[in-house]
C-alpha beads as a LAMMPS data file, in Angstrom:
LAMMPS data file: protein, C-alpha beads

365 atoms
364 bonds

1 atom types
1 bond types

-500.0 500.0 xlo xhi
-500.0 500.0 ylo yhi
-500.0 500.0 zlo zhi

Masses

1 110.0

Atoms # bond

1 1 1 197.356 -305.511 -42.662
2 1 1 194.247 -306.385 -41.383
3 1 1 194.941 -309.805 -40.312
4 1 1 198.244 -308.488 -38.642
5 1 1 196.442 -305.970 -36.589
6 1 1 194.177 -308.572 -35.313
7 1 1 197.113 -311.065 -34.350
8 1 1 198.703 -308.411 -32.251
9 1 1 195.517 -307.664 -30.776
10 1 1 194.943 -311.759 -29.741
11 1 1 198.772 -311.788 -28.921
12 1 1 198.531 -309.002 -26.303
13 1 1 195.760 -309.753 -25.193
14 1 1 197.042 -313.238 -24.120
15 1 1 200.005 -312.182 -22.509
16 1 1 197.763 -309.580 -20.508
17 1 1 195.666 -312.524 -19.307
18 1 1 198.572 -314.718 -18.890
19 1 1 200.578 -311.791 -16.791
20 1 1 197.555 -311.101 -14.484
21 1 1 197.330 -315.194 -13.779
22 1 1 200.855 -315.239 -12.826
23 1 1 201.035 -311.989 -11.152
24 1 1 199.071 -309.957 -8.155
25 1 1 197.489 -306.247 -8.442
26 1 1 200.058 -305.336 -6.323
27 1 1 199.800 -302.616 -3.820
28 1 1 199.125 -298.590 -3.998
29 1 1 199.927 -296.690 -0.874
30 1 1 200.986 -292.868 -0.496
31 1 1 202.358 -290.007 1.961
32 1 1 201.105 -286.021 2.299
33 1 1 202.697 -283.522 4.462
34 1 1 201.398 -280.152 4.279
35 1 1 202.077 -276.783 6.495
36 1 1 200.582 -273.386 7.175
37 1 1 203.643 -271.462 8.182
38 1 1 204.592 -268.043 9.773
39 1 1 207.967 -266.763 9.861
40 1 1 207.498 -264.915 13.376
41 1 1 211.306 -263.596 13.881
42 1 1 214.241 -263.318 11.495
43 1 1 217.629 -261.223 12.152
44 1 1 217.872 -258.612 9.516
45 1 1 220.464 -259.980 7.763
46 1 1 219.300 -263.380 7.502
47 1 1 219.679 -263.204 3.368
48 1 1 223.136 -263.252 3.280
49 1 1 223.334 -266.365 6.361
50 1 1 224.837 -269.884 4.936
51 1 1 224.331 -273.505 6.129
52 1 1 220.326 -272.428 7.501
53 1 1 217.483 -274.241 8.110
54 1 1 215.048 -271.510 8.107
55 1 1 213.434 -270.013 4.793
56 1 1 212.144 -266.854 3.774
57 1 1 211.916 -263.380 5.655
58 1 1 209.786 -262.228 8.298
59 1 1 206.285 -262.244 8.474
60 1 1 206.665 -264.478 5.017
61 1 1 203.811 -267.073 5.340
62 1 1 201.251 -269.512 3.512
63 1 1 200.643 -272.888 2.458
64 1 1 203.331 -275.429 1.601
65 1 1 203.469 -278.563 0.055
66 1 1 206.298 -280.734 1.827
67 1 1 205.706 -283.993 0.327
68 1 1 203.073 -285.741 -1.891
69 1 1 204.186 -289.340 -2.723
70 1 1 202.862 -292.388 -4.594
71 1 1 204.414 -296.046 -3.859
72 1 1 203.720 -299.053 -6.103
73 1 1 204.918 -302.529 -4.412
74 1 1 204.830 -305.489 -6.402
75 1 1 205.456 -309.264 -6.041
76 1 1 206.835 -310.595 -8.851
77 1 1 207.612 -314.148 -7.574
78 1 1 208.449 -315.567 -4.359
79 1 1 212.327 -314.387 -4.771
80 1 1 211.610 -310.898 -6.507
81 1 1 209.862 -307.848 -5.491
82 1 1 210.115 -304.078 -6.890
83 1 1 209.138 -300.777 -6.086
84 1 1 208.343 -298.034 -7.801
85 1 1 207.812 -294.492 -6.236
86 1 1 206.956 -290.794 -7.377
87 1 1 207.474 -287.905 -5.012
88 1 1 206.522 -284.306 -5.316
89 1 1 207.464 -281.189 -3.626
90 1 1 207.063 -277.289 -3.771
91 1 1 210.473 -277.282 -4.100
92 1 1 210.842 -279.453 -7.206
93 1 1 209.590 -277.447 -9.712
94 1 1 209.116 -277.959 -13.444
95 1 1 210.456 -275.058 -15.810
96 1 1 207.341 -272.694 -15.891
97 1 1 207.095 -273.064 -11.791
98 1 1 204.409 -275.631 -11.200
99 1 1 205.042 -278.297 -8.732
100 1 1 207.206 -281.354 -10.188
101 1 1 207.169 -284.693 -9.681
102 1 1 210.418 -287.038 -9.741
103 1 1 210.982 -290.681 -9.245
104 1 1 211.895 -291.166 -5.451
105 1 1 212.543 -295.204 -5.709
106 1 1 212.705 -297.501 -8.549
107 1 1 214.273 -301.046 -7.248
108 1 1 214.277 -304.539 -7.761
109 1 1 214.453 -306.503 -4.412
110 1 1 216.209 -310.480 -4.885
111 1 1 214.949 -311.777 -1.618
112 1 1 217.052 -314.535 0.403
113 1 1 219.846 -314.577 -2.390
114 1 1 221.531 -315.929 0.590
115 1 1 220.478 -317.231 3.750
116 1 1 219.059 -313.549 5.762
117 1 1 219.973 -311.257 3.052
118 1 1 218.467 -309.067 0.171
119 1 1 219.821 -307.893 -2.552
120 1 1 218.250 -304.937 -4.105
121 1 1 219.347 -302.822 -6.967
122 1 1 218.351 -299.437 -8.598
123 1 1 217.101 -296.456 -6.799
124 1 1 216.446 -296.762 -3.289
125 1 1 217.360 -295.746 0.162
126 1 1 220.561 -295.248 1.922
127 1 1 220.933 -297.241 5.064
128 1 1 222.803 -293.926 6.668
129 1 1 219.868 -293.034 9.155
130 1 1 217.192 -295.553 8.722
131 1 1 217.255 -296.384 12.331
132 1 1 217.249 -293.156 13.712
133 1 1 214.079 -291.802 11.332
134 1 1 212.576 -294.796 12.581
135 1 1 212.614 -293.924 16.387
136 1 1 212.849 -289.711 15.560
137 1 1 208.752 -290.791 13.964
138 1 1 208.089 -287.141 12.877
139 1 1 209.591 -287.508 9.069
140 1 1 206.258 -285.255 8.746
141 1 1 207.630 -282.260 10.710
142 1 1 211.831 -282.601 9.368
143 1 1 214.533 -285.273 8.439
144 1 1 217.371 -286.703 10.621
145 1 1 220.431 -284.945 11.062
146 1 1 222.469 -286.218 8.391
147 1 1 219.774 -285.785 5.682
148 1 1 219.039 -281.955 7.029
149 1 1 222.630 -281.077 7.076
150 1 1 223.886 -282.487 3.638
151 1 1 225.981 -285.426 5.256
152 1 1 224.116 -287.903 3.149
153 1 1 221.194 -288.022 0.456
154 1 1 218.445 -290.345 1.478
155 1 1 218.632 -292.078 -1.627
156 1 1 221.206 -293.019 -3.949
157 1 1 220.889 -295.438 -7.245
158 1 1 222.973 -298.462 -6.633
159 1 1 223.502 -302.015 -5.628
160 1 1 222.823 -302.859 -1.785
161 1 1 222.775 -305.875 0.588
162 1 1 221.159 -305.947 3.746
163 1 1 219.850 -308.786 6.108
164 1 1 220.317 -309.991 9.787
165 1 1 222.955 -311.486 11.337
166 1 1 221.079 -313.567 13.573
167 1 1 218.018 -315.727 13.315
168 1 1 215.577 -313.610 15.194
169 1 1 216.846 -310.001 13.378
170 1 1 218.065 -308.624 16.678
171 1 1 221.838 -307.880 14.539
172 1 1 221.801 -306.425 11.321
173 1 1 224.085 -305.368 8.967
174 1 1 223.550 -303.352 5.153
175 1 1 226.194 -302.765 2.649
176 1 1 225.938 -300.429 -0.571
177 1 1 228.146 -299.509 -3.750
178 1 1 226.115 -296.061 -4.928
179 1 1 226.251 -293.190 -7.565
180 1 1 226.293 -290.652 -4.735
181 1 1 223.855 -288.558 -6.790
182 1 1 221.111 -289.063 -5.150
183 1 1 217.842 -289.105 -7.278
184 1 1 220.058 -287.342 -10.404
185 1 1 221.353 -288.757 -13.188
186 1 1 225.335 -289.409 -12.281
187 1 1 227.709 -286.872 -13.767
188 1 1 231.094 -288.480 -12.891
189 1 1 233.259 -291.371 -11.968
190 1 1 233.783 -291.234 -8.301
191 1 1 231.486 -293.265 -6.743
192 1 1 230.235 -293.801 -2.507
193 1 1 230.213 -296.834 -0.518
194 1 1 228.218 -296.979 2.684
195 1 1 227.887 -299.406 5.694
196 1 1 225.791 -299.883 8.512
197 1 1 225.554 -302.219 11.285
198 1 1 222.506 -302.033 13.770
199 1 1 221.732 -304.512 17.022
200 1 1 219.590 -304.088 20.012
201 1 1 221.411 -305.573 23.271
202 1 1 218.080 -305.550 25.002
203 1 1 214.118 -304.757 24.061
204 1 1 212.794 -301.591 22.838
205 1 1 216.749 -300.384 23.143
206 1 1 218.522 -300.068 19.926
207 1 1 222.312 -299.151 18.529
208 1 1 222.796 -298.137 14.851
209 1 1 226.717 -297.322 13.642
210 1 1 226.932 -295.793 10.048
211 1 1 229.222 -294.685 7.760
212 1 1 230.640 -294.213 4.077
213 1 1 233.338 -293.259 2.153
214 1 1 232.744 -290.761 -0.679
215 1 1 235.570 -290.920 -3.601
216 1 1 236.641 -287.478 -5.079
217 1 1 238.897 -286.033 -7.755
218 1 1 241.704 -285.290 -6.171
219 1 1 243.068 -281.482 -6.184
220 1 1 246.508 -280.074 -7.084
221 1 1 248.693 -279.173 -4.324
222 1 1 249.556 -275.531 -3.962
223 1 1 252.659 -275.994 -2.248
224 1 1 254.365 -278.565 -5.432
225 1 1 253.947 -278.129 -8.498
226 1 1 252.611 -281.122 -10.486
227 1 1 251.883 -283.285 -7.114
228 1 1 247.844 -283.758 -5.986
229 1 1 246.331 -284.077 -2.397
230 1 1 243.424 -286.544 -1.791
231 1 1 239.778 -284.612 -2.120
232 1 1 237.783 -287.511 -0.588
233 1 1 235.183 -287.644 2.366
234 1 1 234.583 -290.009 5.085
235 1 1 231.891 -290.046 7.072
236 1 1 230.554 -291.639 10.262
237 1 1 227.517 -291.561 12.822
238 1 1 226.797 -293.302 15.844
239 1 1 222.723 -293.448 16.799
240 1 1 221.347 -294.680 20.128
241 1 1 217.683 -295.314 20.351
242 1 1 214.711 -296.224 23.592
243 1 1 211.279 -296.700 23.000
244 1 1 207.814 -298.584 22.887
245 1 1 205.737 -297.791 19.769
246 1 1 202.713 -295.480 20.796
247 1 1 204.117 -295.283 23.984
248 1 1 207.300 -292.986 24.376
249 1 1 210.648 -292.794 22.286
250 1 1 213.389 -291.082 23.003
251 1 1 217.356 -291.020 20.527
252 1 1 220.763 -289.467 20.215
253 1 1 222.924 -289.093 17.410
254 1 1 226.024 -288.149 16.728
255 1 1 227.757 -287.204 13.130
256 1 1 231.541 -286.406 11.980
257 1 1 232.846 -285.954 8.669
258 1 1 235.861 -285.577 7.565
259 1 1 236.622 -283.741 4.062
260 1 1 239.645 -284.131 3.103
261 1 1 242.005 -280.580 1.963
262 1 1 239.170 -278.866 1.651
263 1 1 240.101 -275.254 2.993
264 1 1 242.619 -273.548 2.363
265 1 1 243.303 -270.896 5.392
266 1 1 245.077 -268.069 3.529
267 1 1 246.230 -266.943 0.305
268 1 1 250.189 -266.040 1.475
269 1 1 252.742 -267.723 -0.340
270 1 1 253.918 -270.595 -0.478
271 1 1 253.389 -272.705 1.728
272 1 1 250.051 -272.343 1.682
273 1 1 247.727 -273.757 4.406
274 1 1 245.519 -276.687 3.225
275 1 1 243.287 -278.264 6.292
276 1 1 240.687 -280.664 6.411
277 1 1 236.855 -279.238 6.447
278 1 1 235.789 -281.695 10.132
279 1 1 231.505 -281.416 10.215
280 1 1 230.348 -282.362 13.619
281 1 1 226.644 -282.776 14.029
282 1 1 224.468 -284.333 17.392
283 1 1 221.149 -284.759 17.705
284 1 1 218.374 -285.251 20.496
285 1 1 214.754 -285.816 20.664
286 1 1 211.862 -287.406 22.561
287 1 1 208.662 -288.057 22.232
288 1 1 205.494 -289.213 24.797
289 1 1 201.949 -290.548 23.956
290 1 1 199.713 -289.206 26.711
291 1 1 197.113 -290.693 25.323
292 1 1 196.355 -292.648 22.605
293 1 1 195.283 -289.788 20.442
294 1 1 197.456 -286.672 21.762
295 1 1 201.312 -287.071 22.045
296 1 1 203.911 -284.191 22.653
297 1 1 207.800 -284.192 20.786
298 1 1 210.568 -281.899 21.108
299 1 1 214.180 -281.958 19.223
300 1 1 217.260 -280.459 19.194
301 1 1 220.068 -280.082 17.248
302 1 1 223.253 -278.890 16.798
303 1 1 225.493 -278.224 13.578
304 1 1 229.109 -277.154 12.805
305 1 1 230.283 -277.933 9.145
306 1 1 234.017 -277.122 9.981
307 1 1 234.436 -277.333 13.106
308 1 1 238.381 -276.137 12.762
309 1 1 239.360 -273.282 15.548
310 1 1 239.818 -270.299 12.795
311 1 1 236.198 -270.865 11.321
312 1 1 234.125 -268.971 13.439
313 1 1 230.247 -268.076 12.955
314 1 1 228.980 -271.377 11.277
315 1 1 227.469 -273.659 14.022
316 1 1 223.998 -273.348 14.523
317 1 1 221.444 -274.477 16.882
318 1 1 218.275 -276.218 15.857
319 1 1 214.771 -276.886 18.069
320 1 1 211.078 -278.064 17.261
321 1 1 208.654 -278.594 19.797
322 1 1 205.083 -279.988 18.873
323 1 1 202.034 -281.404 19.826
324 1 1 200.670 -284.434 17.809
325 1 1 196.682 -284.885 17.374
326 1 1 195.284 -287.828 15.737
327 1 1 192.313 -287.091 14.047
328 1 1 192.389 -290.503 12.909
329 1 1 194.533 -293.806 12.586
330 1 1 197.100 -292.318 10.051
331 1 1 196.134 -288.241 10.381
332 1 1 197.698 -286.194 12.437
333 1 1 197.711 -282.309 12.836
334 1 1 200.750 -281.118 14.590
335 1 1 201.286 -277.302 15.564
336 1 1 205.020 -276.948 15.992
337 1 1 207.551 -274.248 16.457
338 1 1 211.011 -274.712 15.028
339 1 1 213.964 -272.365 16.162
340 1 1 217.205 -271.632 14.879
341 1 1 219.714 -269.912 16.383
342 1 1 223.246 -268.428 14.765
343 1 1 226.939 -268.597 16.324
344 1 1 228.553 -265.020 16.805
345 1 1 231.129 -264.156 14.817
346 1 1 234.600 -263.878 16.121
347 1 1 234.389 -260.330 16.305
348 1 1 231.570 -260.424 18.805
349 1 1 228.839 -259.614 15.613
350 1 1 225.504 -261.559 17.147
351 1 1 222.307 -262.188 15.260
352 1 1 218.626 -262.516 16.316
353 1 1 217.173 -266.264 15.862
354 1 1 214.870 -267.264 13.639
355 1 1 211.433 -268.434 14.715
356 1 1 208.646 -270.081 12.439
357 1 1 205.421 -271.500 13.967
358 1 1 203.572 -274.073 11.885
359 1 1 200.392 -276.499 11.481
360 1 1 201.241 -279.629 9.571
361 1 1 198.820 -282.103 7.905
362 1 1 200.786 -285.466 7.670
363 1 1 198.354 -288.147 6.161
364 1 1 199.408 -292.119 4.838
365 1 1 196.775 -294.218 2.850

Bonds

1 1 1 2
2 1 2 3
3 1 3 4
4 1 4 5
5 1 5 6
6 1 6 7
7 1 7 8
8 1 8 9
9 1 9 10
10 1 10 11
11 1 11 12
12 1 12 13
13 1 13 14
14 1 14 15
15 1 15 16
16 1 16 17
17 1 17 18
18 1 18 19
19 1 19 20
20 1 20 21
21 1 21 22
22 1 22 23
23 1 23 24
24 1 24 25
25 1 25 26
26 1 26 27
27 1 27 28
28 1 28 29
29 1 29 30
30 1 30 31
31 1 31 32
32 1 32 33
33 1 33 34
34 1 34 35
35 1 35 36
36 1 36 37
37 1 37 38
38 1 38 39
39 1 39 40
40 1 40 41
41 1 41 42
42 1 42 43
43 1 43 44
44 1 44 45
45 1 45 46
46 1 46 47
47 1 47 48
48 1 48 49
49 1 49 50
50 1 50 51
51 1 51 52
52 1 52 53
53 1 53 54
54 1 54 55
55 1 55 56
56 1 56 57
57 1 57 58
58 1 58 59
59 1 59 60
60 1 60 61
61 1 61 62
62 1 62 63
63 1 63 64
64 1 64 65
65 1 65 66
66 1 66 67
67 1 67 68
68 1 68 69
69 1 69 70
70 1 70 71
71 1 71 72
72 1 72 73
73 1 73 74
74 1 74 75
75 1 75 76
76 1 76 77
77 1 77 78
78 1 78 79
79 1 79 80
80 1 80 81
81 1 81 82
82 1 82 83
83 1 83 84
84 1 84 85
85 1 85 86
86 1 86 87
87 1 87 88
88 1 88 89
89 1 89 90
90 1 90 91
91 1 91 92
92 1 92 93
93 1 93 94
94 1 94 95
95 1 95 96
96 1 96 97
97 1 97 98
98 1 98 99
99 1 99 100
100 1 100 101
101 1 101 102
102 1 102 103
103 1 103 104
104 1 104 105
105 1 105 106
106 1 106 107
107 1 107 108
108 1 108 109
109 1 109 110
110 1 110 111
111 1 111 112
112 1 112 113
113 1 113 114
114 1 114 115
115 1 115 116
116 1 116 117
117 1 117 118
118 1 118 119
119 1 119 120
120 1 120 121
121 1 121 122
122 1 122 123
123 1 123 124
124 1 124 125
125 1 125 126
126 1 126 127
127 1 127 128
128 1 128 129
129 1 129 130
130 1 130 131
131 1 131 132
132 1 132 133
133 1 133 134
134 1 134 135
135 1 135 136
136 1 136 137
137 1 137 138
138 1 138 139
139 1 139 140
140 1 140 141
141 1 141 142
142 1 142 143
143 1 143 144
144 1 144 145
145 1 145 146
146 1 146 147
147 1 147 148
148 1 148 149
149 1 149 150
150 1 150 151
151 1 151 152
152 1 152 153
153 1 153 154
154 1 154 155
155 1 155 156
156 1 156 157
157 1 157 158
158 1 158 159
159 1 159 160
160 1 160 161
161 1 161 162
162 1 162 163
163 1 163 164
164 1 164 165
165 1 165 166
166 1 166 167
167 1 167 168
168 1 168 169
169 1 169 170
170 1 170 171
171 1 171 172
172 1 172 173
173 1 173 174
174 1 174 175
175 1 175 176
176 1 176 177
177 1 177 178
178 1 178 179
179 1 179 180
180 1 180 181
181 1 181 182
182 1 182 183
183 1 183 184
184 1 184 185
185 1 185 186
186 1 186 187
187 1 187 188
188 1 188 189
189 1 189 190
190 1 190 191
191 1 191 192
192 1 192 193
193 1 193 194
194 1 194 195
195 1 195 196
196 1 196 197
197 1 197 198
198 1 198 199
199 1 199 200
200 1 200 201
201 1 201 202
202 1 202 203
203 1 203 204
204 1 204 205
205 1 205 206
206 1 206 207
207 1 207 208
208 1 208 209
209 1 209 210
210 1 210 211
211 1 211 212
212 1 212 213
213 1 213 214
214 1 214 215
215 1 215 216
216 1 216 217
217 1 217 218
218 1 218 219
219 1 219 220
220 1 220 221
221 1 221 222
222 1 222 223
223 1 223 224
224 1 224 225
225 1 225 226
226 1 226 227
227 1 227 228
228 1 228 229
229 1 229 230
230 1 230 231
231 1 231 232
232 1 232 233
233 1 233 234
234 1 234 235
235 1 235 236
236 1 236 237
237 1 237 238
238 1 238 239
239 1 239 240
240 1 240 241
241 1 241 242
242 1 242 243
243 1 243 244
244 1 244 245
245 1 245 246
246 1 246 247
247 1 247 248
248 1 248 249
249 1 249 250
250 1 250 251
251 1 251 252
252 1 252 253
253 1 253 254
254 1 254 255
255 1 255 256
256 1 256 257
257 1 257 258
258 1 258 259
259 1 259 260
260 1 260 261
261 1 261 262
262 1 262 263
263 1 263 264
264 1 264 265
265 1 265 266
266 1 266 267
267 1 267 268
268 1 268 269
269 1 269 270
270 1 270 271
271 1 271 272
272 1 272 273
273 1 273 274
274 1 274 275
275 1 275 276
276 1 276 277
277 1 277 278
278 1 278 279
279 1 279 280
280 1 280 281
281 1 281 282
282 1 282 283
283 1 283 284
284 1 284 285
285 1 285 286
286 1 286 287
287 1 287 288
288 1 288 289
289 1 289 290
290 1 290 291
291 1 291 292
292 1 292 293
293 1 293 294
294 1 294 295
295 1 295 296
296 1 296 297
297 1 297 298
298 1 298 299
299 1 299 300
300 1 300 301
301 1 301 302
302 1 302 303
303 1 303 304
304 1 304 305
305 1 305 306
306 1 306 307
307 1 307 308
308 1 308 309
309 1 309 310
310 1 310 311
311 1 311 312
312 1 312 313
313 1 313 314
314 1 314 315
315 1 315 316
316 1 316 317
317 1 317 318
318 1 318 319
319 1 319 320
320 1 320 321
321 1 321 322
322 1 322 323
323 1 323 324
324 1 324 325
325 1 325 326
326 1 326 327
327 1 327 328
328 1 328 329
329 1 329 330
330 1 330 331
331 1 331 332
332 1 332 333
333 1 333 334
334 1 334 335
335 1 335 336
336 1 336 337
337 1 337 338
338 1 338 339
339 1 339 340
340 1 340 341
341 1 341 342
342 1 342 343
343 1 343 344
344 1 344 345
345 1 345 346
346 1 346 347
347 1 347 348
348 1 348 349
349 1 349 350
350 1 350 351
351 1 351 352
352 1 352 353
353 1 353 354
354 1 354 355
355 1 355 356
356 1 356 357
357 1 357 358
358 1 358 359
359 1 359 360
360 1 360 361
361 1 361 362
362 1 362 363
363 1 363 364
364 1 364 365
């Protein structure tokens, strides 16, 4: 037994060696974003509101943890590279309410498996908005439309490839076949497929088109017996994008999603009315550097899951305004007030907005 333990021992200990000869240390690097929040205005029946933004009830406030993540990056060899990524949140909590933590990425990247393109499977990010979080550059303060409104998770476990179209990456293209459950473990058999297709026609100008088709079960049709209507959703965005890093940027975006007999309008008989549920979402947002240390940003957006003309009192208005101070190359402290405002109902029933001023910490290292 002895002898045994001792040949292990020798054995792993030459594979360790032999592993750190062939392979680098790899690379650590992590994001925080923290808040102090007050909730300054909420309507009085903001409890019982749908599709919101906002949390908690007036004069709610404290200390919130947003994000706390941990990347790992590793070279394997010069055609393979992986990923590995942990992510907490005060809204991911374990069983006995502490803070959890979950695996955000976990991919293995085959570099150049053709000419210009990667292929990388496991979990990892949609391509959905990747361009538009890129020139929106406030992750730290709230996501892109289409994450914030439930169009599309921004990650998804699956097999992707993405590369450029032309030489000098001005044209670029990404394909995926996903789970569509995000960061959970996959339930079902209907899967998502997603494409996008970016290209800048001139500098610092940028044009990112998006979309994906989400397979459903389908759903038996009221109206004949033993016959099924299709359940599936389609979605697609168009982004537009302007800017010069640390200098201004400035984007639009536009969402629609179609749902397929999704609602059904009344409960007469036969026939009964089955419609598609039509989400319509468009953002806009700039930002300016005034100086190298103090910039100022300011978004809105607006949101209407069904956008049909007998669904009133859903669409709601969204703005954050904020000033950015670098305390240092990757710190910033950013007050910022976010707003959200509510659609009257069709009876004329209005509601107050809600109004939330915060101070967020967003830190990379």
């Amino acid at each position: 037994m002895k002898r045994v333990i001792v040949s292990a021992i020798i054995i792993f200990a030459s594979c360790s060696l032999y592993f750190a000869q062939e392979l680098s240390i790899g690379k650590f690097s992590g994001q925080v974003f923290a808040d102090y929040f007050y909730n300054i205005s909420r309507d009085g029946r903001f409890s019982d509101f749908s599709n919101t933004v906002m949390e908690g009830p007036k004069d709610f406030n404290g200390f919130v943890l947003r994000r706390a993540a941990l990347n790992y990056d590793q070279t394997i060899s010069e055609k393979f590279s992986a990923r590995f990524r942990l992510e907490a949140d005060s809204k991911s909590n374990t069983s006995n309410n502490k803070i959890g933590v979950f695996v955000k990425d976990a991919s293995l990247k085959w570099k150049d498996i053709f000419t210009g393109s990667d292929l990388i499977l496991g979990i990892q990010p949609t391509s959905s908005f990747e361009v538009a979080e890129k020139y929106w550059g406030y992750r730290s303060l709230e996501k892109t439309v289409q994450d914030l409104r439930g169009f599309v998770a921004s990650r998804d476990l699956g097999i992707a490839l993405r590369g450029k179209l032309t030489e000098n990456g001005s044209v670029n293209y990404a394909v995926m076949f996903g789970n569509n459950s995000a960061n959970s473990p996959e339930t079902d058999k209907y899967k998502r497929y997603y494409a996008a297709f970016d290209f800048k026609p001139f500098d610092n100008f940028s044009v990112a088109l998006t979309g994906d088709f989400k397979s459903r079960a389908s759903i038996q049709d009221p109206n004949n017996l033993g016959e099924t209507l299709a359940h599936n959703s389609i979605l697609g965005s168009l982004f537009l994008g302007y800017g010069e890093k640390n200098k201004y940027s400035l984007g639009i975006e536009t969402v629609y999603q179609i749902n397929q007999n999704s609602w059904q309008t009344t409960n007469e008989p036969i026939p009964i009315d089955i419609r598609n549920v039509n989400g319509l979402a468009l953002s806009a947002f700039g930002s300016y550097w005034f100086s190298e240390t103090v910039a100022g940003l300011i978004r809105y957006d607006y949101f209407d899951p069904n956008i049909d003309e007998l669904s009133k009192g859903n669409s709601r208005n969204y703005f954050i305004a904020g000033v950015d101070f670098k305390a240092d190359k990757n710190i910033s402290i950013i007050p910022n007030l976010i707003i959200e405002s509510y659609e009257n109902l069709s009876d004329g029933t209005s509601f107050d907005a809600s109004l939330t001023g915060r101070v967020t910490l967003a830190y990379n290292f």
